[in-house]
N, C-alpha and C positions, 0 to 999 in steps of 0.2 A: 452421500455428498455432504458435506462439509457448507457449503453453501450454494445453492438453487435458484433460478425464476421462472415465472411463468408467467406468459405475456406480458414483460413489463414493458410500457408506453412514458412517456415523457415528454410534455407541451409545456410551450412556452408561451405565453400572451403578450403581443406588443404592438403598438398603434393599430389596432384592432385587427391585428391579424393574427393566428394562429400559427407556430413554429413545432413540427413535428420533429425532437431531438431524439425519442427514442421509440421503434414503432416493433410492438410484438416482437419482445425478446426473450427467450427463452435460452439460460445457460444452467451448469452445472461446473460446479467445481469439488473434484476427488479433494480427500485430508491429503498430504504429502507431497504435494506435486506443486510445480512452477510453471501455472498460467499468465499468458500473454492473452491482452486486446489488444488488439493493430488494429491501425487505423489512419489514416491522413486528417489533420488540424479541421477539426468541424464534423468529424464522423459521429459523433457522439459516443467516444468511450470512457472522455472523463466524466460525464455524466452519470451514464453509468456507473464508472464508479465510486461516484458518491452515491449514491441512491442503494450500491450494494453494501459501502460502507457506514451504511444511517445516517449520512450527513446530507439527505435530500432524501425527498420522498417520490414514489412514480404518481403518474397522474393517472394510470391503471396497473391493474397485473399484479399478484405477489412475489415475495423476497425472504426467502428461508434461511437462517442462520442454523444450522444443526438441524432440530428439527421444530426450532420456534422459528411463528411467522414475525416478522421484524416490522415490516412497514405499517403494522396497523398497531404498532406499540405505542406508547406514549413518550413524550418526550423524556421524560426524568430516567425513565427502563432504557431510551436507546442511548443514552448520557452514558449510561452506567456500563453499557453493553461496551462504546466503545473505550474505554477507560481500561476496559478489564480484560476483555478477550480480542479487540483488534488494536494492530500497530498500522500506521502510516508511516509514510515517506511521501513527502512530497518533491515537487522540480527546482524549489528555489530553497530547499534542506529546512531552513525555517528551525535554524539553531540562535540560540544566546550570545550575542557576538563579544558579550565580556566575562560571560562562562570560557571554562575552560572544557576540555573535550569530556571529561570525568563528569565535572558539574552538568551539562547541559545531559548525560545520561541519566545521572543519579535526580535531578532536578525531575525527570519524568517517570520517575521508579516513584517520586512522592506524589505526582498527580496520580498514578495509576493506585495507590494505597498499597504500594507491598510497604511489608515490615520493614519497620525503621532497621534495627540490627541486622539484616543484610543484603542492605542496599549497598553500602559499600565494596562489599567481595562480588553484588553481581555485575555491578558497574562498572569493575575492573577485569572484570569476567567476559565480558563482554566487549568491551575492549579490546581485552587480549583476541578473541574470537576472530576481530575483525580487523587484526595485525597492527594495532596503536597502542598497544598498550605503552610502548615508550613514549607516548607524545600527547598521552593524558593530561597533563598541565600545563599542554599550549589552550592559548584561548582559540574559539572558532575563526576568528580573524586572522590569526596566526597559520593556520591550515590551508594548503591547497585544495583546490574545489572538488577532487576527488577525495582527499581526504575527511572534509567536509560531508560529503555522501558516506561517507563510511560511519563517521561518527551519527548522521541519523540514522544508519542501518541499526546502529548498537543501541540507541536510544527507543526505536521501533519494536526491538527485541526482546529490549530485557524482561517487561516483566511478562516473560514468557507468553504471548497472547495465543489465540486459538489460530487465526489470520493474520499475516500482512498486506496492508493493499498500497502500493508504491507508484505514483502517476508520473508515469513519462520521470522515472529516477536517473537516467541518463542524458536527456534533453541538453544541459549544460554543461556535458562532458566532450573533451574527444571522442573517436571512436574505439582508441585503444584503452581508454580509461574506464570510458562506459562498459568494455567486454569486461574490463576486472571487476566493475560492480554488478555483473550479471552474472559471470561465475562464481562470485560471493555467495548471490544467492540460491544457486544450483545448490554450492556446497552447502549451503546451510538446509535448503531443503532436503539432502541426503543425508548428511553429519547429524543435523538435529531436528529432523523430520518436522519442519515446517513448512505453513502450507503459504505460498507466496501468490498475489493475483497483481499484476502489475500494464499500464500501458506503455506503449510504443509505436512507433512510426520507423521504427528502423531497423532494415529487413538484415543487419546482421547481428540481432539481438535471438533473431526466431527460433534458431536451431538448435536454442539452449534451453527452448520451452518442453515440456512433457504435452501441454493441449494450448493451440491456438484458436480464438475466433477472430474472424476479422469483420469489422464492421464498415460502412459505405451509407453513406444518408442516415444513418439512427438505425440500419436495417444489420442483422447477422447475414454473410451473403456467404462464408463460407469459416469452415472448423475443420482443424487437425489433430 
């Protein structure tokens, strides 16, 4: 497994009441494959994952990256963790809107620390991957919101990470738009054997996953 949990829990505290978002959860994720969480708005799967992707901690339970435990890392180790080996995507793409598509890649090739000298070729590389490569010198602003999803899929990529975790990457699409950024990353987990972990609420996304779980109250209540 590639990434693991075991009994991971998730509370929340508020006017002195206690909010169970994630309760004994235990997943597994194969290297290679495109996992879906499904879920309906409040099930607790973006929670989750952040928590899988080091950007929240559980309030029990551990969280295995390969074969290192993550959640009991230190801040500076999980900084670095996600810098190097995870890519996101998120639902509102969260690109440079006076960047152009090329920049707003290569601009995340220099936070991740790849080499200066070929950031260039991968950013366009990538690009090409994800069928833009002619429309690299529109700004984000300039781009249709599918294209926009594509241009963070390239920017999640490039510098090759171990993971990508992608929350609800269709939410703001049609439904024909969002199959083509879901088959993206089919092909990409086949073509370039990446391992994709992403949410959903939209049961015509599922049948493009290798393993589903679906979560209901914070709880797993059923996997495929």
């Amino acid at each position: 497994m590639i990434l693991k949990t075991t009994g991971v829990c998730r509370d929340f505290h508020s006017g002195g009441e206690t909010v169970h978002a994630l309760q004994d959860v235990s997943i597994g994720v194969k290297p290679g494959t495109l996992t879906m969480l499904r879920g309906r708005s409040g099930s607790g799967k973006t929670t989750l994952l952040n928590i899988l992707g080091a950007l929240d901690y559980p309030s029990c339970g551990e969280v295995y990256f390969g074969k290192e435990r993550i959640d009991t890392l230190p801040e500076k180790k999980r900084d670095t963790l996600r810098r190097t080996k995870i890519g996101f995507i998120f639902q509102s793409v969260a690109l440079i809107a006076n960047m152009s598509a090329y920049e707003n890649v290569e601009f995340g090739l220099r936070l991740s620390g790849y080499p200066a000298a070929q950031r260039r070729a991968r950013a366009e590389e990538c690009l090409e991957l994800i069928g833009l490569g002619k429309r690299k010198g529109h700004r984000a602003q300039e781009l249709s919101g599918g294209e926009q999803q594509r241009v963070a899929i390239a920017r999640a990529m490039a510098h090759n990470p171990s993971m990508i975790f992608a929350d609800e990457p269709t939410a703001e699409l049609d439904t024909q738009m969002g199959l083509i950024v879901v088959r993206l990353f089919r092909e990409m987990v086949e073509k370039q054997g990446l391992t994709i972990l992403m949410t959903t609420h939209d049961p015509n996304m599922i049948e493009l996953a290798d393993h589903v779980y679906e979560l209901h109250d914070g709880v797993i209540i059923s996997e495929r």
